[in-house]
N, C-alpha and C positions, 0 to 999 in steps of 0.2 A: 358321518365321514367327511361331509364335504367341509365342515371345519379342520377338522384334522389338515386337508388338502391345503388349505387357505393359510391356516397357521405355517407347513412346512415352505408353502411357497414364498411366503412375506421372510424379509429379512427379520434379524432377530432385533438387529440396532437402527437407528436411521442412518443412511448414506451420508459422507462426511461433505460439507460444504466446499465449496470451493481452494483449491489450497493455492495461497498467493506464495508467487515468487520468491525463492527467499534472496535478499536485499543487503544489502550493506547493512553490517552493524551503522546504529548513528556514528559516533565519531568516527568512523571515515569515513565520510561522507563530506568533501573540500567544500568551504564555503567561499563564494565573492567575495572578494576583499571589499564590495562598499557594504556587506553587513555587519552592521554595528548594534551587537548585546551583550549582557550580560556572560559570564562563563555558565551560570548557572541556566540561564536561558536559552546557550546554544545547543542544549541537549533536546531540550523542546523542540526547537526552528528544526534541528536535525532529523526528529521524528515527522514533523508535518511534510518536510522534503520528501521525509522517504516515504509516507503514504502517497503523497503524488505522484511520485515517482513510479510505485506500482501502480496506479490507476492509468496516467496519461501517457506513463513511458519513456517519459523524460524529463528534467529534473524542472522546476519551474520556473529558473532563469532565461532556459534553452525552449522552452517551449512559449511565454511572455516576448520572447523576442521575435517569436513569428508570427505572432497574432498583432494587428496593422490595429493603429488607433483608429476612430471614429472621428469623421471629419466635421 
């Protein structure tokens, strides 16, 4: 019986991971006007944006300008 107990109490699936924010499609996502690539590449940059962007919370031109260089 006490499997029986152990079996009803365990879930049947595992618990879903974390669920991140949902995010700007990439293309909207405005670039800096000094980034300069390809068309075919700014689908890429767009995606790496918007991972950081869920990680740090803010996009990483916004967040690079508050981190102070090393003297």
């Amino acid at each position: 019986m006490a499997h029986a107990e152990e079996a009803a109490a365990s879930p049947a699936q595992p618990s879903p991971g974390p669920v991140a924010t949902p995010a700007a499609e990439p293309e909207e996502i405005a670039l800096p006007p000094n980034v300069t690539c390809s068309q075919k590449d700014r689908h890429i940059v767009r995606r790496f944006i918007q991972r950081i962007e869920v990680v740090v919370g803010q996009k990483p031109w916004e967040w690079l300008a508050e981190v102070q260089p090393k003297q």
